[in-house]
C-alpha positions in Angstrom: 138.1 93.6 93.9 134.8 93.6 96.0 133.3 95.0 93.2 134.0 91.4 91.0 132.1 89.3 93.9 129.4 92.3 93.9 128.9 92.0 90.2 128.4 87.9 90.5 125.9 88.0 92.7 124.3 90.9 90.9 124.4 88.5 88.0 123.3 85.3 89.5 120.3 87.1 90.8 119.1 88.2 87.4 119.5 85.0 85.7 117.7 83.5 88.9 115.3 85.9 88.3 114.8 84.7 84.3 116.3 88.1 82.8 116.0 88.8 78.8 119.2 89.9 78.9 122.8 90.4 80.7 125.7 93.4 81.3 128.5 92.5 84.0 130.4 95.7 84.8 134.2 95.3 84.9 135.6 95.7 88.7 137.3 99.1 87.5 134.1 100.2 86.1 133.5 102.7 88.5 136.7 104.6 89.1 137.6 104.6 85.4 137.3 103.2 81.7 137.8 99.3 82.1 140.8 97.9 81.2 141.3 95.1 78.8 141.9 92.3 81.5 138.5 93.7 83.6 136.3 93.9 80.8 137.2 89.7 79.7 136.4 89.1 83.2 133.5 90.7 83.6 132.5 88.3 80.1 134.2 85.3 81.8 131.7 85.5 84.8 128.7 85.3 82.4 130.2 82.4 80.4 131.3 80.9 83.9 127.7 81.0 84.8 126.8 79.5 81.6 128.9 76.8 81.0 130.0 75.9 84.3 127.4 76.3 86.6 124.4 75.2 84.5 121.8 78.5 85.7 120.6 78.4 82.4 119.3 74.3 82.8 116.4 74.9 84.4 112.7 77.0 84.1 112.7 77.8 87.9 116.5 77.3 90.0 114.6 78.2 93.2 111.9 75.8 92.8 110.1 74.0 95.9 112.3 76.3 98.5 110.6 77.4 101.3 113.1 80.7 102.3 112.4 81.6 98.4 108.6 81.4 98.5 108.5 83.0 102.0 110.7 86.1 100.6 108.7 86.0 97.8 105.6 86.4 100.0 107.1 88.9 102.2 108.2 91.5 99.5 105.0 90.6 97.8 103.0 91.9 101.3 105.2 94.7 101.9 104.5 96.0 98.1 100.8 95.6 98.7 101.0 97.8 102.0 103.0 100.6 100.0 100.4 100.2 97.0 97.7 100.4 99.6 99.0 103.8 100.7 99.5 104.9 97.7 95.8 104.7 96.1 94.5 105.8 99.8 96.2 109.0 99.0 94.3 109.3 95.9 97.3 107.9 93.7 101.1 109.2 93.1 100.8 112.1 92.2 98.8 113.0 95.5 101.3 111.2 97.3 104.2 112.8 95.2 102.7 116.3 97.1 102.2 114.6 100.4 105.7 113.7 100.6 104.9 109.8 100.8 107.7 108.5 98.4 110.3 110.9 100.4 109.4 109.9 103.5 110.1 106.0 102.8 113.2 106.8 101.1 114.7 108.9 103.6 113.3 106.3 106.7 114.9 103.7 104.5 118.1 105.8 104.5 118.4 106.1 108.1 117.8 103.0 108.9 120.7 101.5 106.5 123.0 104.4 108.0 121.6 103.2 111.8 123.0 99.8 110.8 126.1 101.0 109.9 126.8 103.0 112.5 126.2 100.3 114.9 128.3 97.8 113.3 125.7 95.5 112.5 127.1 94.5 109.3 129.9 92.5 111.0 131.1 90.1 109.2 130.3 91.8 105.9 132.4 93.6 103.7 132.1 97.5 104.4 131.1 99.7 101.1 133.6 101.1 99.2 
C-alpha cells in the first residue's frame, strides 16, 4: 500500500514539474501483473489530480515560494559543481576512466545506507 502514496507523490511532482505526459504504476506493479482494481486506481489518482485538485489550473503551482526557488538554486549549484568536474577532467569520457561518476554514486550510496542504519529516517516509512 506504501507504494499507492509513493506513486502520488511521484505523480504530483511531475505535473508540478509541467510533464508532457503521465504513467501511474498500480500498487502491485512491482511484485506482479496489476490487477483489475490496482490498475483503475492508479488511473483514478491522475483524474483525482485533474479534476479534483486543479494542478492542471495554473502555468507555475510553485510560484513566488521561497523553499522552491531556494531548492531550485541549490540543485542548480550542486549540478554546476559536478559539471565543473566533469569538463576539468577533460569531459565524460575522461571522467568515465577516472572513476568520477562511480565515485559519487557509490559516496551517494553510503551515505543513504549511513542514514539508514542510524535511524535517521524516523518517522518515515522504511523501504519495502
Amino acid at each position: 500500500m506504501n507504494n499507492l502514496g509513493r506513486t502520488t507523490f511521484e505523480a504530483m511532482a511531475a505535473v508540478m514539474g509541467h510533464t508532457q505526459s503521465l504513467h501511474t504504476n498500480s500498487l502491485d506493479e512491482a511484485i506482479a501483473l496489476p490487477t483489475e482494481d490496482s490498475a483503475r486506481l492508479a488511473r483514478e489518482t491522475q483524474l483525482m489530480m485533474l479534476n479534483e485538485m486543479d494542478l492542471t489550473q495554473t502555468i507555475d503551482p510553485w510560484a513566488g515560494s521561497e523553499w522552491m526557488e531556494w531548492k531550485t538554486s541549490d540543485l542548480v549549484e550542486k549540478a554546476r559543481t559536478y559539471i565543473e568536474e566533469i569538463e576539468d577532467a577533460g569531459g565524460m569520457t575522461k571522467a568515465l576512466e577516472q572513476g568520477i561518476p562511480t565515485r559519487e554514486i557509490e559516496r551517494a550510496a553510503a551515505q543513504k545506507q549511513a542514514r539508514l542504519d542510524s535511524k535517521r529516517v524516523q518517522g518515515r516509512c522504511e523501504p519495502v
